[in-house]
KELUM-954172 format. One record per residue (C-alpha): x, y, z. Coordinates in steps of 0.2 Angstrom, whole numbers, m for minus. Layout:
BEGIN
<east = X north = Y up = Z>
...
//
This chain:
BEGIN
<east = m674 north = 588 up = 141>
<east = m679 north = 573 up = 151>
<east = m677 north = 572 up = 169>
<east = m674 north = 560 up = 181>
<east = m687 north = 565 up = 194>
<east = m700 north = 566 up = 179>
<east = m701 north = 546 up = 177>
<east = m714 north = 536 up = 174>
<east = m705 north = 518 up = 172>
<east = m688 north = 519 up = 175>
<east = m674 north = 505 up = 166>
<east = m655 north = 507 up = 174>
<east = m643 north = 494 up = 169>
<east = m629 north = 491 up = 179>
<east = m612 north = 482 up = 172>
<east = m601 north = 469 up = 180>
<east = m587 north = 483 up = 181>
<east = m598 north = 493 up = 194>
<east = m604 north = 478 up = 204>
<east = m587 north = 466 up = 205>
<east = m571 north = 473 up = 210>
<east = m560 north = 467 up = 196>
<east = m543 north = 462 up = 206>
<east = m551 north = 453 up = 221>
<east = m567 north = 446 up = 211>
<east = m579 north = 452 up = 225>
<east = m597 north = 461 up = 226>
<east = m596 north = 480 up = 228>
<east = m604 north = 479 up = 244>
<east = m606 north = 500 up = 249>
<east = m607 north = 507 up = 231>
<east = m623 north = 494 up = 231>
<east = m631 north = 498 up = 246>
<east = m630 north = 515 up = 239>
<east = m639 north = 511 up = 224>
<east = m652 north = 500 up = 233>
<east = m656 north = 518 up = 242>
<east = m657 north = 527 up = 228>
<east = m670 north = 517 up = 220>
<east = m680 north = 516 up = 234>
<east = m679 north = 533 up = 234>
<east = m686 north = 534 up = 216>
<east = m698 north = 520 up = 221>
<east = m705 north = 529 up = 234>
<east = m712 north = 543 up = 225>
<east = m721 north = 532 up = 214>
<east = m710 north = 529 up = 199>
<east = m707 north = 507 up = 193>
<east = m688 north = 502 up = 194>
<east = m682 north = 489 up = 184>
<east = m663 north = 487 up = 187>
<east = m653 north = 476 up = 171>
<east = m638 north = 470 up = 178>
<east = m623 north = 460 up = 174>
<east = m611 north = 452 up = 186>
<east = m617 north = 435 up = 187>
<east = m602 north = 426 up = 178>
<east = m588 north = 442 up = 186>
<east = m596 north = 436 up = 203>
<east = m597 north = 416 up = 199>
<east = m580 north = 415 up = 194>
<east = m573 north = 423 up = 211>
<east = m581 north = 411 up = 217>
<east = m574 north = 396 up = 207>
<east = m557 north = 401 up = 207>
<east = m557 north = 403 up = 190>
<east = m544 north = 420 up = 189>
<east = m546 north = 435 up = 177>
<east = m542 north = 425 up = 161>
<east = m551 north = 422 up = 147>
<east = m565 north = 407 up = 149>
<east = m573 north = 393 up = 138>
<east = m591 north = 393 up = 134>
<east = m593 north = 379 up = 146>
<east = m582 north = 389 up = 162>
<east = m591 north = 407 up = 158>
<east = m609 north = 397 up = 159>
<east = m604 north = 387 up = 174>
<east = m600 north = 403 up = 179>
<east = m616 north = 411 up = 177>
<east = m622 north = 396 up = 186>
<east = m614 north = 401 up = 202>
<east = m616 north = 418 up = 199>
<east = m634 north = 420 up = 196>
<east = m637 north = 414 up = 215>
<east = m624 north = 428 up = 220>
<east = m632 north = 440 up = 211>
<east = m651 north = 439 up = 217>
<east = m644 north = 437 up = 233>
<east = m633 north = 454 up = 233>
<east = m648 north = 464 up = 226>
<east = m660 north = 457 up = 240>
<east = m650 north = 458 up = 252>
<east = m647 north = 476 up = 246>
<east = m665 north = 483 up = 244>
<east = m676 north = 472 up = 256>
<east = m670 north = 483 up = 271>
<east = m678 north = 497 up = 261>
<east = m694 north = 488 up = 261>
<east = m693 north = 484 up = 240>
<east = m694 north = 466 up = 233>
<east = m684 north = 459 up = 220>
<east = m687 north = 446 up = 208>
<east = m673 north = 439 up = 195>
<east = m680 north = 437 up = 176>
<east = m666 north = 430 up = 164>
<east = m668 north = 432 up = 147>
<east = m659 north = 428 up = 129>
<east = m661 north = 435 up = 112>
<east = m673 north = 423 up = 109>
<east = m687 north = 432 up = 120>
<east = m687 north = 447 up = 112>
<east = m687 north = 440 up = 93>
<east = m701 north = 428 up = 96>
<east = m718 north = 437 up = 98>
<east = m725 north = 424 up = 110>
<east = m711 north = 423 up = 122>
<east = m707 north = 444 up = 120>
<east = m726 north = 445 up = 126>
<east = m723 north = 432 up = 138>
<east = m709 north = 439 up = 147>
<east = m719 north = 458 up = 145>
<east = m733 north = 450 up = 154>
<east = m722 north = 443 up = 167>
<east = m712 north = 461 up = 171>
<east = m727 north = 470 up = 172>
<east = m736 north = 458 up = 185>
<east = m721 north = 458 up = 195>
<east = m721 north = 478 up = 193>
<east = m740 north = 480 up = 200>
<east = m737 north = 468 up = 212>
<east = m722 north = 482 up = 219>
<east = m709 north = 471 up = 213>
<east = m692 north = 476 up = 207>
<east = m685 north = 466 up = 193>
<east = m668 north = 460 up = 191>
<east = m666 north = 457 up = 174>
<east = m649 north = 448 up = 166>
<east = m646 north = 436 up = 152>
<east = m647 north = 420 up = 154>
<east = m630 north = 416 up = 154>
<east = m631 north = 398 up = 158>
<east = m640 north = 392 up = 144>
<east = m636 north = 407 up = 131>
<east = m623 north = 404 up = 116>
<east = m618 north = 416 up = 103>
<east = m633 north = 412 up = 92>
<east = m647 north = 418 up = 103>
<east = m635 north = 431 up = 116>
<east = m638 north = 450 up = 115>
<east = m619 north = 452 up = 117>
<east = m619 north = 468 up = 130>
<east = m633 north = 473 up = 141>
<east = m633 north = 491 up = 133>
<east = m644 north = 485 up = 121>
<east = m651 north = 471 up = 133>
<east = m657 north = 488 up = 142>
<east = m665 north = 495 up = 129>
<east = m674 north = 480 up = 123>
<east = m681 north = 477 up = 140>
<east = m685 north = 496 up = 141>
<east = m695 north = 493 up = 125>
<east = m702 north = 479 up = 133>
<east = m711 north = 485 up = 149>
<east = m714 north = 502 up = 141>
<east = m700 north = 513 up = 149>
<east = m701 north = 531 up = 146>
<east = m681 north = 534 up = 153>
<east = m667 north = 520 up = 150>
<east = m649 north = 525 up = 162>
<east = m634 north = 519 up = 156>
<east = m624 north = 518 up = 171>
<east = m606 north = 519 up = 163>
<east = m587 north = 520 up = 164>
<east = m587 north = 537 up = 155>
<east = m601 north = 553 up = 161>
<east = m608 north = 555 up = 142>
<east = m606 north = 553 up = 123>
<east = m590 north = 564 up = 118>
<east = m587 north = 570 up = 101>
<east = m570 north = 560 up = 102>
<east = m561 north = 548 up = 116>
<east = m559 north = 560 up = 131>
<east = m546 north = 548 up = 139>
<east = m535 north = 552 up = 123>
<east = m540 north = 569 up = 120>
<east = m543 north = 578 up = 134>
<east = m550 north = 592 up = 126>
<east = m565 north = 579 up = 117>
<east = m582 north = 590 up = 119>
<east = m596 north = 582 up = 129>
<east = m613 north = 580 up = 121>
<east = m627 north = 585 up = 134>
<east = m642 north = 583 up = 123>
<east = m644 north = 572 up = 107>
<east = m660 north = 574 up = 99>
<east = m655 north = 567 up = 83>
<east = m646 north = 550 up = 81>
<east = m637 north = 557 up = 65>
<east = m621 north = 547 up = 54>
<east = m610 north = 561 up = 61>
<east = m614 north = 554 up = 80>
<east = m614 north = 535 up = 75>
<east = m596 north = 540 up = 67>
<east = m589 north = 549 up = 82>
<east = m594 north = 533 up = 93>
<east = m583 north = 523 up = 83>
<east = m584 north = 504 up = 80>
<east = m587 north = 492 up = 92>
<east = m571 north = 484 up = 98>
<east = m559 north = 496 up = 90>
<east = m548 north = 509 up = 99>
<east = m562 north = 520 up = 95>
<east = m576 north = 513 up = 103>
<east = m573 north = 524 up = 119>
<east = m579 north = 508 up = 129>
<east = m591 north = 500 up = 120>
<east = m599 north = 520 up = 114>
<east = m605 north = 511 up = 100>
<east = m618 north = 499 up = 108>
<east = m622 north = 514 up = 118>
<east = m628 north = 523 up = 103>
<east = m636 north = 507 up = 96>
<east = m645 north = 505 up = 113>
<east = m651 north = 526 up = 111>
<east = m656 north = 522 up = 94>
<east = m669 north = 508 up = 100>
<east = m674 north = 516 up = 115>
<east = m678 north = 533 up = 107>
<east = m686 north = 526 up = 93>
<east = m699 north = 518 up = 106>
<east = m703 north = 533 up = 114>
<east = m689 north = 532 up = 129>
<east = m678 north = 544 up = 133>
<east = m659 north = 538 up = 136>
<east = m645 north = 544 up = 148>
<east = m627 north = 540 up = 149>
<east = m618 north = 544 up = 163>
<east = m604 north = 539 up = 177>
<east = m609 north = 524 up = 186>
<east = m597 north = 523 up = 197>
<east = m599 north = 536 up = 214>
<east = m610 north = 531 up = 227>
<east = m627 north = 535 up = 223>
<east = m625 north = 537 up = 205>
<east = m644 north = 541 up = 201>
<east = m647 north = 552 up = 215>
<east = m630 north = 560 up = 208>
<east = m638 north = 563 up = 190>
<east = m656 north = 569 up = 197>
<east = m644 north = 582 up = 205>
<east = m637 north = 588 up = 189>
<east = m622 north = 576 up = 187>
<east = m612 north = 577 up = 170>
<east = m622 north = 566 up = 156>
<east = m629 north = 563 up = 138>
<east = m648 north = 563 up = 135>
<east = m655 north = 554 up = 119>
<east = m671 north = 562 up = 118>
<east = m687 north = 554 up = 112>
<east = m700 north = 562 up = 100>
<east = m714 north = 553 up = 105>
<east = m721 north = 544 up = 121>
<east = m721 north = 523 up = 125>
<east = m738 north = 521 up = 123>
<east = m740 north = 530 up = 107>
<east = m723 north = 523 up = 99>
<east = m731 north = 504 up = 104>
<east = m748 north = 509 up = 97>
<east = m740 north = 514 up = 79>
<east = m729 north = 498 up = 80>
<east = m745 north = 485 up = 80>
<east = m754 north = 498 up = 69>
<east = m741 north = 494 up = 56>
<east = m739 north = 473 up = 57>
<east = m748 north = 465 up = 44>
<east = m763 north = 454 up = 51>
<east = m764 north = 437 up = 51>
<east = m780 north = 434 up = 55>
<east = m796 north = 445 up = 60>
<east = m811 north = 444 up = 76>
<east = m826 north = 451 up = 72>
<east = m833 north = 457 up = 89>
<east = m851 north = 460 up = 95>
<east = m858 north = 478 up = 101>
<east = m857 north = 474 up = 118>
<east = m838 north = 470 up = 114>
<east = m837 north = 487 up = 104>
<east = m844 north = 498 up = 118>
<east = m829 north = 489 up = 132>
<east = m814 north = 493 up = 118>
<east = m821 north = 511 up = 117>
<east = m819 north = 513 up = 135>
<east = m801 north = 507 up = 133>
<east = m805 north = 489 up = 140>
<east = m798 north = 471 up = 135>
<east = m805 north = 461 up = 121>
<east = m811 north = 447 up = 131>
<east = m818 north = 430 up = 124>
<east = m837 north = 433 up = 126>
<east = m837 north = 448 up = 114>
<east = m830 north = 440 up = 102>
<east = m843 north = 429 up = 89>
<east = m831 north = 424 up = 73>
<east = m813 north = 422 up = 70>
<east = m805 north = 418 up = 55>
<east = m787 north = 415 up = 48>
<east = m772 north = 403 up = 54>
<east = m763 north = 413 up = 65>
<east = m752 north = 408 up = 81>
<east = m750 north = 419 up = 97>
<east = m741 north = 434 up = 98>
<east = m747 north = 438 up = 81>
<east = m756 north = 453 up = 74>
<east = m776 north = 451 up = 69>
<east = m788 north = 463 up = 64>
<east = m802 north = 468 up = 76>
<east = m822 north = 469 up = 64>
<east = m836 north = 476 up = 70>
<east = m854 north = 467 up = 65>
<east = m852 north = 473 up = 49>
<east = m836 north = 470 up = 44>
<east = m829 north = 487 up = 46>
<east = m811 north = 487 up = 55>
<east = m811 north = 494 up = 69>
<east = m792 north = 490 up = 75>
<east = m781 north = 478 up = 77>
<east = m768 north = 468 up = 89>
<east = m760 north = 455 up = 96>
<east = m769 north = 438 up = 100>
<east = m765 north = 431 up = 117>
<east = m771 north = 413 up = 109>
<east = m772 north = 404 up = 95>
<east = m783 north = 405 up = 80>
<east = m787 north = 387 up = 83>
<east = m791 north = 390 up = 104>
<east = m799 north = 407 up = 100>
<east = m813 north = 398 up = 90>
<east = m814 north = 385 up = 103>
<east = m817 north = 401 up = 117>
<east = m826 north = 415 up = 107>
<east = m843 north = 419 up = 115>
<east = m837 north = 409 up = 130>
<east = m831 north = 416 up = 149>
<east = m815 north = 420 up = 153>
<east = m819 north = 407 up = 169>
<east = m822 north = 393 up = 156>
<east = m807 north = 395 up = 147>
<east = m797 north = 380 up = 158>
<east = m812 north = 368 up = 156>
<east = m812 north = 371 up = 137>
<east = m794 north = 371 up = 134>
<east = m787 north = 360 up = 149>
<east = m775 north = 376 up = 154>
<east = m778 north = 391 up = 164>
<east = m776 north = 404 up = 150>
<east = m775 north = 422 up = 151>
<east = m792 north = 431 up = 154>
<east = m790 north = 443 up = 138>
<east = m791 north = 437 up = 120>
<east = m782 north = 455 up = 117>
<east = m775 north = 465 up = 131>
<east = m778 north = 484 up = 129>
<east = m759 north = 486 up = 130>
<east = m756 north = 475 up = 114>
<east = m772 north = 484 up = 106>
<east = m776 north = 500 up = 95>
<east = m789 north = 505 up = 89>
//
């Protein structure tokens, strides 16, 4: 079974319900400064946080005087609006005194379902994260309409854990686990503490979303295990809403673990294997020898390039000979990465008037 204190990369999200008190439309102050200490505690022995959090439009409409009643598009994005400020402000003002920085990513739907901006906004998490930044991460509510929305940050969560290659996803939630039935109407309902198959009879007994069944939204919950777990992260639901809720779990607090059968890098790895190619490198031997010591693909090693493809799409990697040697995802162009190939990662701003990234193919977004 996965524990807490066992974590590599760490995704917790955090809903609206735990952060804003409902009645007064106000920040949560204490349970968040207990949280702030819990992840620097997790922090401080070496483990990435990324916290996904709602709140944004809860906190912008206490601010607007907009009351507990249902909002227009244009009210809940005004909302945001205001809110988003709140929000970054709360969480920096929570965790700086613990010495961690915060930075605030918003996101839609969008990011995730077009390669270029998925690996856009996976390059920016992970910069931030080896620069010893905690990420904020929170739709963007200001600009997101039902078209291109995620719709609950359960699965926002898991997406992102995807994302930056998570190993362990919290759930942070009004209920301490996945129960065979609705434990505020039966109170005798049977908590799950390990789920190591996602099977019909558990997608059953989450019910469906929005029904009287859904045990509070159980079935993006499930939805949310099912992407997480497939990728290699493990998945805990539990109550959100004591002070220091993780510190809480670590010491055994009641939950539900989704287990994962394989690990994040491996679960990426068998994801690009997979994608058809649209295009191919062939690289040189000095090239070889660097990918076989688990380095980059960088322009200089690279001395043909064939196919239309666009960025964020899958090519296959040749030797000299034409032998495939791997494949993976092309930070550029097939256009720019004839214009760079065999040329210096330094000359890529004279040669295509931007500063590009140094990689033609980060290892990350390789196999081989």
């Amino acid at each position: 079974m996965a524990a807490l204190k066992d974590a590599k990369r760490l995704v917790v999200k955090i809903g609206s319900a735990l952060l804003v008190d409902r009645d007064t439309g106000t920040l949560r102050a204490d349970w968040l400064k207990s949280l702030a200490a819990d992840v620097a505690a997790i922090r401080q022995r070496g483990t990435d946080v990324i916290l996904v959090s709602s709140g944004s439009i809860a906190l912008g409409r206490g601010v607007l005087g907009l009351g507990n009643g249902p909002l227009s598009l244009e009210q809940s994005q005004a909302a945001a609006a205001v809110g988003q400020i709140q929000l970054a402000r709360a969480y920096e003002d929570a965790l700086q005194p613990h010495g961690v920085t915060t930075g605030q990513v918003l996101v839609t739907l969008e990011d995730s379902e077009n390669r270029k901006r998925y690996l856009n906004s996976r390059a920016t998490m992970q910069t931030l994260l080896t620069l010893g930044v905690t990420p904020i991460v929170n739709e963007n509510d200001t600009i997101a309409t039902d078209e291109i929305r995620y719709g609950d940050n359960d699965r926002l969560a898991a997406q992102v854990a995807v994302t930056i290659g998570a190993d362990q996803l919290v759930l942070l939630s009004d209920v301490d686990g996945f129960y065979a039935d609705n434990p505020h109407v039966n109170k005798d309902a049977q908590r799950f503490d390990i789920i190591s198959e996602i099977t019909p009879e558990i997608e059953a007994a989450a019910g469906d979303a929005g029904s009287g069944l859904s045990k509070g939204g159980m079935k993006t919950k499930v939805m949310a295990a099912r992407v997480a777990t497939e990728a290699g992260c493990a998945m805990a639901i539990t109550l959100g809403s004591p002070l220091n809720p993780l510190r809480a779990l670590e010491n055994g607090a009641a939950c539900t673990w989704f287990t994962a059968h394989t690990d994040p890098q491996a679960a990426r790895k068998r994801w690009i294997a997979t994608m058809k190619p649209r295009g191919q490198l062939t690289v040189d031997s000095g090239a070889m020898t660097a990918l076989q010591s688990g380095n980059s693909l960088l322009p200089a090693g690279v001395v043909a390039v064939s196919g239309a493809f666009g960025r964020g799409d899958p090519v296959t990697i040749l030797d000299a000979a034409g032998n495939q040697i791997g494949s993976g995802l092309s930070r550029y162009t097939g256009a720019e990465a004839r214009q760079i190939m065999g040329r210096q990662s330094a000359d890529i701003e004279t040669i295509l008037g931007y500063k590009g990234r140094a990689a033609l193919i980060h290892r990350d977004d390789m196999v081989l």
